[in-house]
VOBA-1610 file (N, C-alpha, C; in pm, whole numbers, padded with zeros to 5 digits, always signed):
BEGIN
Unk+21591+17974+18153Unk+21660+17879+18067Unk+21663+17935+17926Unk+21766+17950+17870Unk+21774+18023+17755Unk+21820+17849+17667Unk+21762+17844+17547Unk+21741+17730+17509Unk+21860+17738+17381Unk+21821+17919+17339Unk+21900+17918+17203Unk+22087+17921+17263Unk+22107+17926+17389Unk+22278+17933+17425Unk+22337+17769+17491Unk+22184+17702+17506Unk+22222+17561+17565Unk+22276+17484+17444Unk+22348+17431+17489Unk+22499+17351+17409Unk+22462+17187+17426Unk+22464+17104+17361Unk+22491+16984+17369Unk+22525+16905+17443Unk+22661+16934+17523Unk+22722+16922+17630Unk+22655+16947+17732Unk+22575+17027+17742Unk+22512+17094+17875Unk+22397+16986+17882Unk+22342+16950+17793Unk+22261+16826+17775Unk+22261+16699+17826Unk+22385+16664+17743Unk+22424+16555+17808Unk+22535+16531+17944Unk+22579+16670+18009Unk+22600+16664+18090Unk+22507+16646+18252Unk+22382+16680+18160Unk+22293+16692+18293Unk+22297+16787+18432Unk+22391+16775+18503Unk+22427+16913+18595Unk+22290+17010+18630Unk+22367+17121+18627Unk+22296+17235+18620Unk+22182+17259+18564Unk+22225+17193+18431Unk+22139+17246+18335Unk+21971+17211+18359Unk+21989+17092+18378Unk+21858+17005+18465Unk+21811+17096+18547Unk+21858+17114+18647Unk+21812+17204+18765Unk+21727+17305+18719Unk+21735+17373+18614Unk+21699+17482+18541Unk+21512+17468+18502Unk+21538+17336+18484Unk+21420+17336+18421Unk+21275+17249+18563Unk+21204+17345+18616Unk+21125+17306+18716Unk+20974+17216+18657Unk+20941+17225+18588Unk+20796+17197+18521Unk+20801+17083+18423Unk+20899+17083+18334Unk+20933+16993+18212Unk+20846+16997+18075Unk+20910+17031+18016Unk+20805+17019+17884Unk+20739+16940+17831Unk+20657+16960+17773Unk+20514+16895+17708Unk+20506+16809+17602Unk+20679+16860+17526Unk+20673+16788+17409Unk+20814+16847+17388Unk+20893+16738+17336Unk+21031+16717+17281Unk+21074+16669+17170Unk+21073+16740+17055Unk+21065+16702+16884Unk+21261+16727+16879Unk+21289+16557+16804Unk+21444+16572+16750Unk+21398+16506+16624Unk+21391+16579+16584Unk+21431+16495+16427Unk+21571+16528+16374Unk+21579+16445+16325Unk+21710+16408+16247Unk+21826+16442+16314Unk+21816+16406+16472Unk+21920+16396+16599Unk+21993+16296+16587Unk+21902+16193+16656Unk+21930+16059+16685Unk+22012+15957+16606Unk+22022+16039+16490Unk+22131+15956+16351Unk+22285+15947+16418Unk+22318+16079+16507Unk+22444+16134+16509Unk+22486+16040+16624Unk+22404+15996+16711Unk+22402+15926+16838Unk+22457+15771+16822Unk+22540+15659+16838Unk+22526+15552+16907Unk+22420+15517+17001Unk+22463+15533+17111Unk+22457+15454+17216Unk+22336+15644+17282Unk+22228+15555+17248Unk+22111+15695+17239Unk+22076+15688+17381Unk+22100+15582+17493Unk+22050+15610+17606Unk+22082+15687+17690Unk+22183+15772+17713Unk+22172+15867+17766Unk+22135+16008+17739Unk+22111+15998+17652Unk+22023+16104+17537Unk+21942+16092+17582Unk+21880+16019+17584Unk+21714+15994+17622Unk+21695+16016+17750Unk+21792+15951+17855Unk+21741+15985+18005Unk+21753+16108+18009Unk+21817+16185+17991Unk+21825+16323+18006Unk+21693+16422+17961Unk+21680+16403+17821Unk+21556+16453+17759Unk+21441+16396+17876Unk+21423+16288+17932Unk+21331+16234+18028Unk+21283+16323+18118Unk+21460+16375+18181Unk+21456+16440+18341Unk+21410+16590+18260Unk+21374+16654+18138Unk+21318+16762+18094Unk+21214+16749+18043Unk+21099+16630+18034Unk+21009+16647+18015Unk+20938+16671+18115Unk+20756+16679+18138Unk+20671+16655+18245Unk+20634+16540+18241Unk+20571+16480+18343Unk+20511+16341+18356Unk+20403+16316+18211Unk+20335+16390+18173Unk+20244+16373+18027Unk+20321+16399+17905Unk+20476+16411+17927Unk+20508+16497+17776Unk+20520+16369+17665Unk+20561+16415+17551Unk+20526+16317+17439Unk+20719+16352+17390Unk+20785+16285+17335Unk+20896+16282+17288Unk+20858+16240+17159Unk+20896+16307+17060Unk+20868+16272+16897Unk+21034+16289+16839Unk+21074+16157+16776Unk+21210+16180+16730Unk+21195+16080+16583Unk+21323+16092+16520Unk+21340+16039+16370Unk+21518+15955+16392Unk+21446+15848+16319Unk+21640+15815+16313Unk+21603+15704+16224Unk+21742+15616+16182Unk+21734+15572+16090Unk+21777+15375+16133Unk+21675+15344+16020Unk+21584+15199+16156Unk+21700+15065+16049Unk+21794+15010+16169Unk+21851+14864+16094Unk+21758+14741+16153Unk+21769+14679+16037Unk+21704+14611+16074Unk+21720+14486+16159Unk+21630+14411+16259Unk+21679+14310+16388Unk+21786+14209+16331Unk+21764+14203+16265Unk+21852+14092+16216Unk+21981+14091+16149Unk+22026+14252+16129Unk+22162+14306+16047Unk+22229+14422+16188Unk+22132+14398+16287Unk+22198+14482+16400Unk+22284+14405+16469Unk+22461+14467+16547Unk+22479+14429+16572Unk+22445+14402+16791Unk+22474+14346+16834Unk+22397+14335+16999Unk+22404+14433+17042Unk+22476+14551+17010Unk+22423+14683+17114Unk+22330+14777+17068Unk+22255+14734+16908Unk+22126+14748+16848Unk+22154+14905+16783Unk+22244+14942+16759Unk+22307+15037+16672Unk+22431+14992+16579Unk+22454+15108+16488Unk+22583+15045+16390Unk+22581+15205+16327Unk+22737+15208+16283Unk+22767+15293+16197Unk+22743+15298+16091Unk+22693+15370+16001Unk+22680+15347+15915Unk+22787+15405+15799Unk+22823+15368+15646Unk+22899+15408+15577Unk+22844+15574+15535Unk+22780+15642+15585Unk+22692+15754+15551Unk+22785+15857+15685Unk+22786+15774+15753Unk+22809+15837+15928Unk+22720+15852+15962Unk+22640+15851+15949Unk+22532+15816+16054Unk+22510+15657+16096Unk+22414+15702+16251Unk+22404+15559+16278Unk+22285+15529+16244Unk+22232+15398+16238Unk+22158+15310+16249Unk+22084+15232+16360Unk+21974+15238+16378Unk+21943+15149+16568Unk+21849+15056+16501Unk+21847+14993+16594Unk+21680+14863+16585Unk+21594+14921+16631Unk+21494+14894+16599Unk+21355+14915+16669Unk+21310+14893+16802Unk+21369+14751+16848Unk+21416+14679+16985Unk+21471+14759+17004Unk+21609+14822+17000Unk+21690+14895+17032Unk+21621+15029+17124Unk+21548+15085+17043Unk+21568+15216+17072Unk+21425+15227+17147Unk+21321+15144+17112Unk+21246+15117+17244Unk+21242+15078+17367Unk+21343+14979+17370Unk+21426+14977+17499Unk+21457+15051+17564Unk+21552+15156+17482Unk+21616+15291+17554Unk+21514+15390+17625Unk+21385+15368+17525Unk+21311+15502+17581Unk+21272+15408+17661Unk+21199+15308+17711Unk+21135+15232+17842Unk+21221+15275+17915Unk+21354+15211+17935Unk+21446+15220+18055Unk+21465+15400+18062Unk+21481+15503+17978Unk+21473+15651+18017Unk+21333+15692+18120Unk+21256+15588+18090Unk+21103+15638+18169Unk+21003+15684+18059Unk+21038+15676+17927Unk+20908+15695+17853Unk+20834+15527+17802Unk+20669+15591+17796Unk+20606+15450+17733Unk+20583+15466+17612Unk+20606+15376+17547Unk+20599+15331+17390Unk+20466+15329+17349Unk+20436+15459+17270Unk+20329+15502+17210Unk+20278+15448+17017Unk+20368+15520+16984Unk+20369+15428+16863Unk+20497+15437+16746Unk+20520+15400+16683Unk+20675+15360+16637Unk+20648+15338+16443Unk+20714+15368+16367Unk+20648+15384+16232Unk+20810+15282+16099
//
């Protein structure tokens, strides 16, 4: 698996690319990803099917708050980037298969 030619697409396409990876990694750092994302859950399942059963996912994004989100717990923002809830995006990682460790 050559990591520096994997594309985005190949990511979130899942496919092949999955296949590639037998063991899953230990640890999955996005910072300042998750801004570019909406709708982050399939982001996340994917990153899931490449971790190992112990790995830790460490990411950054930028937090609206419960009460200015709209129901699909993201928003655009005038920056372009998006915005998620906290609800939001803990949700996403539960339903991807990760447990909610701690959140800042």
């Amino acid at each position: 698996l050559d990591l520096e030619t994997t594309t985005l697409n190949d990511l979130m396409s899942g496919n092949d690319f999955l296949d590639e990876v037998r063991h899953g990694f230990d640890l999955i750092v996005a910072a300042d990803v998750l801004v570019y994302f909406g709708d982050i859950q399939k982001l996340l399942t994917n990153l899931s099917k490449l971790s190992s059963d112990t790995a830790f996912l460490i990411f950054s994004c930028e937090r609206i708050e419960e009460e200015n989100a709209p129901a699909s717990g993201w928003k655009l923002q005038i920056s372009g980037r998006y915005a998620h809830s906290k609800s939001y995006v803990v949700e996403a990682a539960k339903n991807a298969g990760y447990a909610h460790s701690k959140s800042y």
